[in-house]
C-alpha positions as a Markdown table, in Angstrom:
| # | Residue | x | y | z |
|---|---|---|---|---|
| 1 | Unk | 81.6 | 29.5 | -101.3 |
| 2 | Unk | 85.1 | 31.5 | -101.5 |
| 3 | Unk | 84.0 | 33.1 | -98.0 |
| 4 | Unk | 83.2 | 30.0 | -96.3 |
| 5 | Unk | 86.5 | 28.5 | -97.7 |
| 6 | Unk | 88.2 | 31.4 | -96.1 |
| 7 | Unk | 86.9 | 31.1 | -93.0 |
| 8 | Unk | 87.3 | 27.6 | -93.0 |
| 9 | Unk | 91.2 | 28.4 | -93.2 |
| 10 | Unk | 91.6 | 31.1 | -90.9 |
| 11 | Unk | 90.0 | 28.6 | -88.5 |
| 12 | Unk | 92.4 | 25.8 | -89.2 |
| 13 | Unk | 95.4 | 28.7 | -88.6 |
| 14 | Unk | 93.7 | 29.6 | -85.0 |
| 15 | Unk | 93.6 | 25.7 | -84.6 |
| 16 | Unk | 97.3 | 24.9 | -85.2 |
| 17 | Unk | 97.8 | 28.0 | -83.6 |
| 18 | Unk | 96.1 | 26.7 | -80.6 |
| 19 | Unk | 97.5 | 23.3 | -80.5 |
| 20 | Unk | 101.4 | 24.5 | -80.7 |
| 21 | Unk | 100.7 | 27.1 | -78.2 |
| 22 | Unk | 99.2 | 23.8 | -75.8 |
| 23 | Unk | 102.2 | 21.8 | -76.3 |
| 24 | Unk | 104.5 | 25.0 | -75.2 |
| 25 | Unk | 102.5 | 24.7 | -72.3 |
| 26 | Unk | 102.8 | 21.0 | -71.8 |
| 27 | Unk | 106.3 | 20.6 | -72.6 |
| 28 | Unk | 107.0 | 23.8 | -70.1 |
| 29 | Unk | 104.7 | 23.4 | -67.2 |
| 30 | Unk | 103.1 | 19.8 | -67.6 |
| 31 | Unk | 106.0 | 17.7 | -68.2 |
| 32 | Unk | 108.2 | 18.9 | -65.5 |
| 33 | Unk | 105.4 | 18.1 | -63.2 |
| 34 | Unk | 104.7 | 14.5 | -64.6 |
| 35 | Unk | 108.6 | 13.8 | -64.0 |
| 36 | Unk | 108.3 | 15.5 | -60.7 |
| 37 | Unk | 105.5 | 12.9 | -59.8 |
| 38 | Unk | 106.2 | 10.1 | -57.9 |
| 39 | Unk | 104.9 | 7.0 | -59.3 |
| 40 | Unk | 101.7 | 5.2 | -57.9 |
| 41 | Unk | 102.1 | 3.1 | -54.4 |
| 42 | Unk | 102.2 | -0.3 | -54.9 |
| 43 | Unk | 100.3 | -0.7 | -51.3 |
| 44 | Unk | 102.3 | -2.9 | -49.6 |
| 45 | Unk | 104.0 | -1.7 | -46.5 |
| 46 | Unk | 107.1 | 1.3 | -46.6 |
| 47 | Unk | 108.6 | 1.5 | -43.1 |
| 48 | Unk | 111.2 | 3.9 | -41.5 |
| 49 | Unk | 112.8 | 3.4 | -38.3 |
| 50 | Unk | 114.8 | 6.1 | -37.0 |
| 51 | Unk | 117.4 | 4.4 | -34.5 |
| 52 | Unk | 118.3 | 4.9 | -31.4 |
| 53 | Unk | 122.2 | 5.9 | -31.6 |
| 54 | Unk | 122.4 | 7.6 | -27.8 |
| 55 | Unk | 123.0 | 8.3 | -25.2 |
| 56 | Unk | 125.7 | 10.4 | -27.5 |
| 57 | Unk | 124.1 | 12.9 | -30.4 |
| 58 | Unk | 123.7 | 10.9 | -33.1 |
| 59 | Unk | 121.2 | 10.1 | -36.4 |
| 60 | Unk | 120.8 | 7.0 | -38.5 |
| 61 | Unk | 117.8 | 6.1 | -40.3 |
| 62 | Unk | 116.7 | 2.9 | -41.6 |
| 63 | Unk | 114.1 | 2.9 | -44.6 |
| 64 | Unk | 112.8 | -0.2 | -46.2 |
| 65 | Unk | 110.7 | 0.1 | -49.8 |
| 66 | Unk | 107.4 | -1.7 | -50.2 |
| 67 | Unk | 109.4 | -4.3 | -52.5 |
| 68 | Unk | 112.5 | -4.9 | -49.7 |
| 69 | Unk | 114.6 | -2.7 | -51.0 |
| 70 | Unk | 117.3 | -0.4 | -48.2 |
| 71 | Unk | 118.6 | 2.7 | -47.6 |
| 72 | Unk | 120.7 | 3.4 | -44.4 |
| 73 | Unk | 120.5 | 7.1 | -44.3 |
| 74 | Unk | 124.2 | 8.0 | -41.9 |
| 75 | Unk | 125.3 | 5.2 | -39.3 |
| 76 | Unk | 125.3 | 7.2 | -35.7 |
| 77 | Unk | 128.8 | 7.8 | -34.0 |
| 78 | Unk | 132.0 | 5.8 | -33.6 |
| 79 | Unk | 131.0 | 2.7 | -31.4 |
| 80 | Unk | 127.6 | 2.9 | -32.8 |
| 81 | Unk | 128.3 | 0.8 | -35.8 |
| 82 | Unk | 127.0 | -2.2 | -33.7 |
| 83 | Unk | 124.1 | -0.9 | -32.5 |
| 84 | Unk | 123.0 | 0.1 | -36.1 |
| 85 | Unk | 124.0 | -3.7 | -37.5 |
| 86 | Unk | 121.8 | -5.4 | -34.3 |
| 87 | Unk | 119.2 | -3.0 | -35.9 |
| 88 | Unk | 119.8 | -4.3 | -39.4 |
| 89 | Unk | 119.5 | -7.8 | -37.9 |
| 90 | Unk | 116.7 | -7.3 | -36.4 |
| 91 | Unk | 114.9 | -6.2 | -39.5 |
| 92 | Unk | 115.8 | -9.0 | -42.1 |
| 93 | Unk | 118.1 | -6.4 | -44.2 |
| 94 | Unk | 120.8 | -8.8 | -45.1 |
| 95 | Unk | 122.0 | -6.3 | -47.9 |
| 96 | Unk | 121.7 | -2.4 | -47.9 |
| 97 | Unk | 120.8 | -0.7 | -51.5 |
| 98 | Unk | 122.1 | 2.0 | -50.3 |
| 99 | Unk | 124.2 | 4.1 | -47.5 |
| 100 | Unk | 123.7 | 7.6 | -47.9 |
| 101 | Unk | 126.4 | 10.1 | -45.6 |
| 102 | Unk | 124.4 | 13.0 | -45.2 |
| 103 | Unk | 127.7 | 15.0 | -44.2 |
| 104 | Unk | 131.3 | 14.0 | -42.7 |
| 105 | Unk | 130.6 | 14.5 | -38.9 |
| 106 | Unk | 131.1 | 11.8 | -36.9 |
| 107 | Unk | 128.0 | 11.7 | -35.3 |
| 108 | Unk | 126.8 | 10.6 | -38.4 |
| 109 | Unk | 128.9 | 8.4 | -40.1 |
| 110 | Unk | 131.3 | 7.1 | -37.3 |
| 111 | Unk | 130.2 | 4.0 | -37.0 |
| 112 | Unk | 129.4 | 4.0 | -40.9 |
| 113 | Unk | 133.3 | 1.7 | -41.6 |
| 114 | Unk | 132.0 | -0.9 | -39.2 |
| 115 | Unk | 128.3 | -1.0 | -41.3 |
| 116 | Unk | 129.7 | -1.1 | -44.2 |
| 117 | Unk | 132.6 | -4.0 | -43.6 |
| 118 | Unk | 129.6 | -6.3 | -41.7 |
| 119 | Unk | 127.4 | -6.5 | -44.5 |
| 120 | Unk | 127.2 | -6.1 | -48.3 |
| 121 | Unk | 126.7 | -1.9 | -49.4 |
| 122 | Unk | 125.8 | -1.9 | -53.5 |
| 123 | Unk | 125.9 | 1.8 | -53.1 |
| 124 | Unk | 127.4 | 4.7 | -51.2 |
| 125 | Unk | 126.3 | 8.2 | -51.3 |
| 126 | Unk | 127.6 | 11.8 | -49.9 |
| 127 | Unk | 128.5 | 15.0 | -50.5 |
| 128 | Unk | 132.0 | 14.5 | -52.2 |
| 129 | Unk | 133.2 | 16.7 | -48.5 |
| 130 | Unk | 136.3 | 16.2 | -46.2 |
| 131 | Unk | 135.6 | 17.4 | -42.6 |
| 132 | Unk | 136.4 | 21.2 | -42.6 |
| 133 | Unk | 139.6 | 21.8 | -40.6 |
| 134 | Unk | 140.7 | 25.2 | -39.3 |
| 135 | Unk | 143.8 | 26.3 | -41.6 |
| 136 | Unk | 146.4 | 25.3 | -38.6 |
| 137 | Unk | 145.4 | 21.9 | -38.3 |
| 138 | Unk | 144.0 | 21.7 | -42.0 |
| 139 | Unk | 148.1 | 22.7 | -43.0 |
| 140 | Unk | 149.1 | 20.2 | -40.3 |
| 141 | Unk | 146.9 | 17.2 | -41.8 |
| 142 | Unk | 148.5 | 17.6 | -45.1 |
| 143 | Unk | 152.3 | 17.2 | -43.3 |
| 144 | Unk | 151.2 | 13.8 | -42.3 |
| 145 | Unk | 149.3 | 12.2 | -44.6 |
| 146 | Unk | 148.8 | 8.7 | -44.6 |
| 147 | Unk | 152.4 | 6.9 | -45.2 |
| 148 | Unk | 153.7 | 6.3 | -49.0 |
| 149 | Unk | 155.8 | 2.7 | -49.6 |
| 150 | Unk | 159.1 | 5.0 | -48.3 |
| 151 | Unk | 157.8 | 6.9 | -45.9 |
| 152 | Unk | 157.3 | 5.6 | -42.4 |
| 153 | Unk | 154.0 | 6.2 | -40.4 |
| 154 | Unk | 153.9 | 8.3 | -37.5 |
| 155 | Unk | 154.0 | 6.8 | -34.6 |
| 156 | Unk | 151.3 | 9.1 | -32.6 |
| 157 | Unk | 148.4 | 10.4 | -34.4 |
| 158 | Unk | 148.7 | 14.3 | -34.4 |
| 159 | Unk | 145.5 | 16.1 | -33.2 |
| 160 | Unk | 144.1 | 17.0 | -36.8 |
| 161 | Unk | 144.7 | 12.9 | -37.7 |
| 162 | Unk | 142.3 | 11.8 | -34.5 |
| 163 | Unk | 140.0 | 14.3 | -35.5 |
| 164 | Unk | 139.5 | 13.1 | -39.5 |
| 165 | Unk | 140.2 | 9.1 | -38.2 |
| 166 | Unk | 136.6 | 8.7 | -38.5 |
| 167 | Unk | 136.2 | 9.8 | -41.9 |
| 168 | Unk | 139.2 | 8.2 | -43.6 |
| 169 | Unk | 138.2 | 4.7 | -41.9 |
| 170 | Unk | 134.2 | 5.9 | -43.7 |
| 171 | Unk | 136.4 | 5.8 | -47.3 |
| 172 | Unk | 138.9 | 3.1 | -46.7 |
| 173 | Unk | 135.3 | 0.9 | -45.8 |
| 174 | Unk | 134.1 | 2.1 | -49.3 |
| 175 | Unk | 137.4 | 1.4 | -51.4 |
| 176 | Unk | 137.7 | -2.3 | -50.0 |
| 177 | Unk | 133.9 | -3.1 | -50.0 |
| 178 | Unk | 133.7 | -2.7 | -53.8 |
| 179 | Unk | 130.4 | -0.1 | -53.9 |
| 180 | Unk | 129.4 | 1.9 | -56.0 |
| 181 | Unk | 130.2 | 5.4 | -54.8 |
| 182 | Unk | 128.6 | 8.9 | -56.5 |
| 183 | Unk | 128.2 | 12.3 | -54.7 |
| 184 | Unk | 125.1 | 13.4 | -54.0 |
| 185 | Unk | 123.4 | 16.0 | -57.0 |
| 186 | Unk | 120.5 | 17.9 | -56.5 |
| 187 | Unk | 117.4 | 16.4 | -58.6 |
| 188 | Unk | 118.7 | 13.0 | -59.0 |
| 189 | Unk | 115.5 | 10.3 | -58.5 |
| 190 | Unk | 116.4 | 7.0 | -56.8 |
| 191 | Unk | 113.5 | 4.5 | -57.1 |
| 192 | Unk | 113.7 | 2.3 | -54.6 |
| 193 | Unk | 110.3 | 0.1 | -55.5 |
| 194 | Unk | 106.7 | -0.2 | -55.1 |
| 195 | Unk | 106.1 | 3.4 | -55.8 |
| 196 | Unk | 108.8 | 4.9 | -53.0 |
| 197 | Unk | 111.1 | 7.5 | -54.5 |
| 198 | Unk | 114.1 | 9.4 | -53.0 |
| 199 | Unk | 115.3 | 12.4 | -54.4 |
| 200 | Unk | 118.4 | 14.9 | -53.5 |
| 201 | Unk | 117.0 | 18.1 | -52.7 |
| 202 | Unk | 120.6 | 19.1 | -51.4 |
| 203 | Unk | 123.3 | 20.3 | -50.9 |
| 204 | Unk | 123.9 | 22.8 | -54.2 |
| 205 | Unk | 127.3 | 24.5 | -55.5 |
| 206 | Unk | 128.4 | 26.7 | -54.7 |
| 207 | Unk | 129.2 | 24.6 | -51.1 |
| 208 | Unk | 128.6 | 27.2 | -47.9 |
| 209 | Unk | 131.8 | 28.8 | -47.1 |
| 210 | Unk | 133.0 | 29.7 | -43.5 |
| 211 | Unk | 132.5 | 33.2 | -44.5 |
| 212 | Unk | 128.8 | 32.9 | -45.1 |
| 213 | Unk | 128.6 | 30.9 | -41.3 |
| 214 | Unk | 129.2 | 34.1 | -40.0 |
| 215 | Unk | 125.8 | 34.5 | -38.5 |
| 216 | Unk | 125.7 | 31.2 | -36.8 |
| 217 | Unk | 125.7 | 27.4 | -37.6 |
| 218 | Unk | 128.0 | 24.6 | -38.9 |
| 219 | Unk | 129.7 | 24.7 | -42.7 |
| 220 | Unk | 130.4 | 20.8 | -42.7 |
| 221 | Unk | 126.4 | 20.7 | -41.5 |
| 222 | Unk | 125.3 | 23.6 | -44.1 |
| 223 | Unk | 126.1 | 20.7 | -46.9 |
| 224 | Unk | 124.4 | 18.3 | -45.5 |
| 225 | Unk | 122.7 | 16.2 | -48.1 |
| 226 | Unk | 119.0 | 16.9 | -48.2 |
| 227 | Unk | 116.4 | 14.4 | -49.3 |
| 228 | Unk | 113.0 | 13.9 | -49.8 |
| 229 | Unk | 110.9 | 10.3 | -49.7 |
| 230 | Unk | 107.4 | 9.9 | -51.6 |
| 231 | Unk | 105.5 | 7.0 | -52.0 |
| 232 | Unk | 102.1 | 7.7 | -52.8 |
| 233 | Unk | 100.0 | 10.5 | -50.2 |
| 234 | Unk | 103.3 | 9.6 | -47.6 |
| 235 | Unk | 106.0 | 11.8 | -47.9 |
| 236 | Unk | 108.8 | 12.7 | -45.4 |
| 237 | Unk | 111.6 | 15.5 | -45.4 |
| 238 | Unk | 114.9 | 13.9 | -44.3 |
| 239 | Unk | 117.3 | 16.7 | -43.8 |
| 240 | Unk | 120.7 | 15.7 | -42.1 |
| 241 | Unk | 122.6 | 18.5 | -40.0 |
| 242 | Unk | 121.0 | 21.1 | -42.7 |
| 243 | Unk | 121.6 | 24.8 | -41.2 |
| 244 | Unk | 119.2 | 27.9 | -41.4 |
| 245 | Unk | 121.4 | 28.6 | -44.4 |
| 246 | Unk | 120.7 | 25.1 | -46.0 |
| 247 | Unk | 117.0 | 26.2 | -45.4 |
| 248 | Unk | 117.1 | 29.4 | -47.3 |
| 249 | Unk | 119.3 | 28.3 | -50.2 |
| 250 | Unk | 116.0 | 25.7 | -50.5 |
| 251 | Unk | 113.2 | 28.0 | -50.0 |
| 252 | Unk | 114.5 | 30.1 | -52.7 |
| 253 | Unk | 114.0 | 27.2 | -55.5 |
| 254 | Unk | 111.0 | 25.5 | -57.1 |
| 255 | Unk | 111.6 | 22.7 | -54.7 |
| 256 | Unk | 109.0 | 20.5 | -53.3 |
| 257 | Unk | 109.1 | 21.0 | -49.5 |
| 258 | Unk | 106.2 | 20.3 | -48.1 |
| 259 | Unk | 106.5 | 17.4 | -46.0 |
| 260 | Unk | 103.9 | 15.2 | -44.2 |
| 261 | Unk | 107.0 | 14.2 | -41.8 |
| 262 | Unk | 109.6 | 16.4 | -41.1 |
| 263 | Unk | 112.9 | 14.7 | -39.6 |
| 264 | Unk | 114.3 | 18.0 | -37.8 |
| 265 | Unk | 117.4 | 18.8 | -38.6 |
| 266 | Unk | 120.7 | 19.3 | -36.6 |
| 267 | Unk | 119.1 | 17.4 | -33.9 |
| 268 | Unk | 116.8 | 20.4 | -33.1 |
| 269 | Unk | 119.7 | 22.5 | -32.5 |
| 270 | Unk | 118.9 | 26.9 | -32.7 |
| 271 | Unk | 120.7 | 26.9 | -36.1 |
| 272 | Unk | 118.0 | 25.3 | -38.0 |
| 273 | Unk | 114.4 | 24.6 | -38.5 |
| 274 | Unk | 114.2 | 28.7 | -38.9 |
| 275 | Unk | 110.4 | 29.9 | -38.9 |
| 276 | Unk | 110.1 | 30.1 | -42.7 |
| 277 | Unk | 110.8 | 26.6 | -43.2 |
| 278 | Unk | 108.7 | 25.5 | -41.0 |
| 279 | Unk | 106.1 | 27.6 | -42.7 |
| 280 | Unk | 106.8 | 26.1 | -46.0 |
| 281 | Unk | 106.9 | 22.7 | -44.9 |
| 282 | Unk | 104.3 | 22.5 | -42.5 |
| 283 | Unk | 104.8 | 19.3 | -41.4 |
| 284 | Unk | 102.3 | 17.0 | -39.3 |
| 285 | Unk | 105.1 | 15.1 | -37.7 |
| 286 | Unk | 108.2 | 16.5 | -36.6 |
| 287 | Unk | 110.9 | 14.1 | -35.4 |
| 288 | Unk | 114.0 | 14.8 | -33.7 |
| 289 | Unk | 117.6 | 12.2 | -33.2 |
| 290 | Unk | 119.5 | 13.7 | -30.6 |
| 291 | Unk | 121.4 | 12.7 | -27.5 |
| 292 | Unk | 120.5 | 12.5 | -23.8 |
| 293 | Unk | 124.0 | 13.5 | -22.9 |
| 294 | Unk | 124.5 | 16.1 | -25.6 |
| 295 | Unk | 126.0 | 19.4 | -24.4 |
| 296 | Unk | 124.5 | 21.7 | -27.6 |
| 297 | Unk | 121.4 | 22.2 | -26.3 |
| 298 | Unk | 119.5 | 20.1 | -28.9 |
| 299 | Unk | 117.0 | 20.6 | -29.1 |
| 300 | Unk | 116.5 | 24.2 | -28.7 |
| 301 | Unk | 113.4 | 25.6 | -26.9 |
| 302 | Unk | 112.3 | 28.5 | -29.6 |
| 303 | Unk | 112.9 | 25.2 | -32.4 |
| 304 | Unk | 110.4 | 23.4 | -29.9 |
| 305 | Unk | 107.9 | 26.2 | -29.8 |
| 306 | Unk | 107.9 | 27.0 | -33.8 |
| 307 | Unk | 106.8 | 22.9 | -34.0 |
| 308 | Unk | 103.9 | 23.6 | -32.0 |
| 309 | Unk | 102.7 | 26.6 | -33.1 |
| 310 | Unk | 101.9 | 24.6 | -36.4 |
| 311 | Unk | 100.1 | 21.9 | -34.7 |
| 312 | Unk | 103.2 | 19.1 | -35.3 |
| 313 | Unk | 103.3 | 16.2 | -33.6 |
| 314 | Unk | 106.5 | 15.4 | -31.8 |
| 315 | Unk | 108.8 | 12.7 | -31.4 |
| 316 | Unk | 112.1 | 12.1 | -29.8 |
| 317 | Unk | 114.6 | 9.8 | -29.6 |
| 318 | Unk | 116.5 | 10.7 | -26.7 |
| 319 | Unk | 113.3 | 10.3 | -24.7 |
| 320 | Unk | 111.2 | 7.8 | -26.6 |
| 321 | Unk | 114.1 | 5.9 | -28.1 |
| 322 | Unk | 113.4 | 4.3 | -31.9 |
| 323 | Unk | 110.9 | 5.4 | -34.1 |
| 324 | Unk | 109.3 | 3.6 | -36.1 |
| 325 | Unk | 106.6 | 4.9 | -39.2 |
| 326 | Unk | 104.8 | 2.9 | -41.9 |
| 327 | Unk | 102.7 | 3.8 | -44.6 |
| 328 | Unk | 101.0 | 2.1 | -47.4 |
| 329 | Unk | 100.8 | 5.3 | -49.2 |
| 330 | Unk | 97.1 | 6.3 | -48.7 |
| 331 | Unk | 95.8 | 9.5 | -47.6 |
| 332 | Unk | 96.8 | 9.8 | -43.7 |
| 333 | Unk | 97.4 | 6.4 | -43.4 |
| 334 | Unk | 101.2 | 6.7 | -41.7 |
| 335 | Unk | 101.4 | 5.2 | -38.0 |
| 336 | Unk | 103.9 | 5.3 | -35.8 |
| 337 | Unk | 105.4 | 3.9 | -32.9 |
| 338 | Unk | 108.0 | 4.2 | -30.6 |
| 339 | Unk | 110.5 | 1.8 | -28.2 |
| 340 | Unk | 109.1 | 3.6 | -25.3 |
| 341 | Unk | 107.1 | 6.0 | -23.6 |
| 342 | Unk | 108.6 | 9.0 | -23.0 |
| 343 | Unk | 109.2 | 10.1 | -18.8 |
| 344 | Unk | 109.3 | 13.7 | -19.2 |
| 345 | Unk | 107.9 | 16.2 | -21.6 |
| 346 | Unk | 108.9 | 16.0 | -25.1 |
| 347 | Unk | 108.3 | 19.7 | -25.5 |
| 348 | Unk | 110.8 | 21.2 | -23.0 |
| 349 | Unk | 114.1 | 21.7 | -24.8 |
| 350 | Unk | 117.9 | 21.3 | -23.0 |
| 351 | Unk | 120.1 | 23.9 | -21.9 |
| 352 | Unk | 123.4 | 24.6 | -24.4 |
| 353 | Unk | 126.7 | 23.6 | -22.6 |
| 354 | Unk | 128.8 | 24.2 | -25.9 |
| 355 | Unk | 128.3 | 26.3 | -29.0 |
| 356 | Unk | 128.8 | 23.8 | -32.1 |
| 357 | Unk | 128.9 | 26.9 | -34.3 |
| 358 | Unk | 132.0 | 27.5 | -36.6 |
| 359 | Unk | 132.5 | 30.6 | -35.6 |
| 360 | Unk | 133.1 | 29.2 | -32.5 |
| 361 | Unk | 135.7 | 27.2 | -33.1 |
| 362 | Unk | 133.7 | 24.1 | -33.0 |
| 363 | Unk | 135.8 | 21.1 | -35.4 |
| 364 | Unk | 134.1 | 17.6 | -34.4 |
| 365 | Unk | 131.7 | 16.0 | -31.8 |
| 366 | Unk | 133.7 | 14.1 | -29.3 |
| 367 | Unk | 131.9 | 14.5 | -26.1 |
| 368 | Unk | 131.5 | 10.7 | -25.2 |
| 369 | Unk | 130.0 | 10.6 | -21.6 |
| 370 | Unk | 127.6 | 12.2 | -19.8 |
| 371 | Unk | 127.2 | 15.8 | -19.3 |
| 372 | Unk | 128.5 | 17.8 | -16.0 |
| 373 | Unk | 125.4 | 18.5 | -13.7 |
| 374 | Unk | 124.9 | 21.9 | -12.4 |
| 375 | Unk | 126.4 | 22.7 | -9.2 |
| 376 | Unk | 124.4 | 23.5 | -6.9 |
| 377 | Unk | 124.6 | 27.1 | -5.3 |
């Protein structure tokens, strides 16, 4: 009888033994996932219609939850704003959840004051960024600052003023709309209904620094704020202006990446959508918002080719104009549509007029009509 008690208790030690080593496990492996999971799609109907903001380069991106809830994702170039408000119109939204600025170009967030005084923002979103300014006209930005009670405002607008207008009209709309305003941090969940989740998979601090766009692309574009949208089998990368370097900062965390739809970023410019993420991501739908009268060269040929080599479907807006997806969340299930058919190829990229590099000097988008043709020889 003494044996079988001992055994008995040596097998109630390997038990509890057992048992804490299974809730190590769950509490280090299991739980992150089950926060990590999106919750179950209510079925009814999430849609996403990226907008037509051209003939200028542009992005803005309407999503609307299963349960009616908004997010206006950037709000296309100065003069856009009314395009993007006909498109609000057009779909019912009467209020927007939220108005996310991926990153302070004004491509992307020019026509965001206009948005945001038309119609009722409960929250704002970005990166907590200023456009980035050379020193010169950084330095000559700070000498005329906006005018206090006893100083007068300057009559002309210096070149650094015209260049930021854009983005201090963005936060003036903010202040006197009465949002809620928070910077964007990575890992931060929005639920925005019926199952559909956002979160912010960047940007990350340390920011990029001038120094580390060395090699090629945009700082202000490096931080871009990065998010991902689930709602059930559906999911869709959004990535703003993101750079090769937003890529690999990414890549090199436990992020979730792949990505039935990937929303290319930096409107397919040669700075981003390197062969690595693409790899990662491996997306079945690649969509791209650019201009017909860009200059950049977006999108870029090579970006073009790496797309289909993986077998991705591609979209455009400069050729096919608004695009429109909508999934209930099943396996597959996503369809999309677009304004038009498209007249030429979609797979044959532009030709680069202008480097929008920072180490080229590049500051701001401001190239308003169409581009020079090629004269003839």
């Amino acid at each position: 009888m003494g044996r079988a008690t001992k055994g008995c208790g040596c097998a109630s030690a390997v038990l509890v033994v057992i048992i804490i080593a299974a809730g190590v496990v769950g509490w280090k492996f299991v739980l992150p996932w089950w926060k990590r999971k999106p919750p179950p799609p209510s079925g009814s109907e999430l849609q996403v219609h990226v907008l037509d903001v051209g003939p200028i380069e542009g992005d803005s991106i309407l999503l609307t939850s299963p349960t009616g809830k908004t997010v206006l994702i950037d709000a296309g170039d100065a003069g856009k704003g009314k395009v993007v408000l006909e498109a609000l119109k057009r779909y019912n939204v009467e209020q927007l959840d939220y108005f996310v600025a991926t990153h302070p170009h004004p491509d992307h967030i020019g026509g965001a004051d206009e948005v945001i005084k038309a119609i009722k923002v409960l929250n704002v979103i970005d990166n907590g960024l200023g456009p980035d300014l050379p020193e010169a006209l950084a330095a000559q930005n700070k000498a005329t600052a906006p005018a206090g009670k006893n100083k007068p405002a300057p009559k002309k607008l210096d070149k650094s003023a015209t260049i930021t207008k854009f983005f201090l009209d963005y936060k003036n709309a903010i202040s006197q709309s009465g949002a809620h305003y928070e910077k964007a941090q990575p890992g931060t969940k929005y639920d925005i209904g019926g199952g559909a989740r956002l979160t912010i998979l960047a940007p990350s601090e340390p920011f990029f620094t001038r120094e580390q766009m060395k090699t090629g692309g945009n700082i202000t574009n490096a931080n871009s704020v990065v998010i991902q949208l689930d709602y059930g089998d559906f999911s869709m990368l959004l990535t703003g202006d993101g750079e090769e370097q937003t890529e690999h900062r990414m890549l090199a965390k436990d992020l979730k990446l792949k990505a039935k739809i990937l929303k290319i970023a930096h409107h397919g410019s040669k700075y981003a959508t390197s062969q690595d993420f693409v790899n990662r991501v491996r997306p079945e739908v690649a969509i791209i918002s650019c201009g017909e009268w860009n200059r950049y060269g977006h999108p870029f040929q090579a970006v073009l080719d790496r797309l289909r080599a993986v077998n991705a479907k591609l979209y455009r807006t400069d050729l096919q104009g608004e695009i429109t997806i909508t999934s209930r969340g099943k396996e597959d299930d996503y369809v999309i549509k677009t304004a038009k058919e498209a007249k030429s190829d979609v797979w044959v990229g532009r030709v680069a007029q202008k480097d929008d590099s920072t180490r080229s000097g590049f500051i701001a988008y401001g190239d308003f009509g169409p581009p020079p043709k090629n004269s003839k020889k």
